[in-house]
C-alpha positions in Angstrom: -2.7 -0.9 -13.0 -2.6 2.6 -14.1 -5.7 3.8 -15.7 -4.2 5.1 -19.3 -7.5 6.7 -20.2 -7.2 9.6 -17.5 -4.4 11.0 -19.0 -5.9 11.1 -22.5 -8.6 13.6 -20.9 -5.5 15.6 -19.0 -6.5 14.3 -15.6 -3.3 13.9 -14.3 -3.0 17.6 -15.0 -1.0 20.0 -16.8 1.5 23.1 -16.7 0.6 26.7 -18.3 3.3 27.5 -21.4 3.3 31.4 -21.5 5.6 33.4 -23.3 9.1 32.7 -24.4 10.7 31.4 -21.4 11.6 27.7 -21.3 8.7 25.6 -19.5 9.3 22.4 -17.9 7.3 19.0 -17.1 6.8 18.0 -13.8 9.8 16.0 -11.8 10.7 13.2 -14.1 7.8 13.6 -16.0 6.6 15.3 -20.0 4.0 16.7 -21.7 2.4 14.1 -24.1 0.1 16.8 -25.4 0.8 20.1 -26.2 -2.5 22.5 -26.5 -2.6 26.0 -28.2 -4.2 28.5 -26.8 -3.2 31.4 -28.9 -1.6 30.8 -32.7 2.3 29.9 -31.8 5.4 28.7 -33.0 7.4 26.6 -31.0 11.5 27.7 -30.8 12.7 25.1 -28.8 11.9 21.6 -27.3 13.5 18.6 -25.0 12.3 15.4 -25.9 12.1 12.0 -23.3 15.1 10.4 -23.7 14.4 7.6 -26.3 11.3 9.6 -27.3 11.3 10.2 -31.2 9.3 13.3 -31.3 8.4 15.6 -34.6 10.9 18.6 -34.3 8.3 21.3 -33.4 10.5 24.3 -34.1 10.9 23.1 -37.8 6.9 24.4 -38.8 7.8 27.8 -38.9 4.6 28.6 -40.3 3.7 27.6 -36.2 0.3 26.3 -34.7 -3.2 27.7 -35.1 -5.2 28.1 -31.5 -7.4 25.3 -30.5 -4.4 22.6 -32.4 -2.8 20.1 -30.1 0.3 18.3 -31.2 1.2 14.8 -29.0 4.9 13.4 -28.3 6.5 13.2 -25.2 8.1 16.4 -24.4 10.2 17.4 -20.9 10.4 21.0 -21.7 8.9 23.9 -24.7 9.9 27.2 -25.8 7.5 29.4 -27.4 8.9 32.2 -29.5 6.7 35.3 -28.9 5.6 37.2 -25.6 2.1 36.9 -26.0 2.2 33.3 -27.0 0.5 30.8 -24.9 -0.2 26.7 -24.8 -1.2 24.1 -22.2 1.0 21.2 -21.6 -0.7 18.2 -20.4 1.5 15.8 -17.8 1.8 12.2 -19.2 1.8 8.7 -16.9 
């Protein structure tokens, strides 16, 4: 049985999101957490198939450092060079 509570603490690890080029999961794999680093908006986004996941790219008023936004994502866009987010692998 899969411990569920390691990936809620980003133990199964995570990807750097930096900048505006598109940033994918591991192999078959997604983020379930996306982390902010620097204040972003988010310009484009691949959802898990048969995941039903809050259109990020919608908030154009974007994400403040330090907020984290969950769903289960296989690739993120940011929309500015200097923009930057951890993505945090799910089970």
């Amino acid at each position: 049985m899969k411990d569920f509570a390691l990936a809620g603490y980003g133990q199964k690890g995570g990807r750097s999101i930096v900048g505006t080029t598109s940033v994918t999961a591991n192999a078959n794999g997604f983020f379930y957490a996306l982390q902010f680093i620097t204040s972003a908006i988010v310009t484009g986004q691949v959802n898990l198939a048969g995941s039903d996941n809050p259109g990020l790219a919608a908030i154009t008023s974007g994400f403040t450092a330090g907020t984290v936004v969950y769903g289960k994502y296989t690739s993120i866009k940011l929309g500015t060079a200097d923009s930057a987010a951890i993505g945090y692998f799910g089970i």
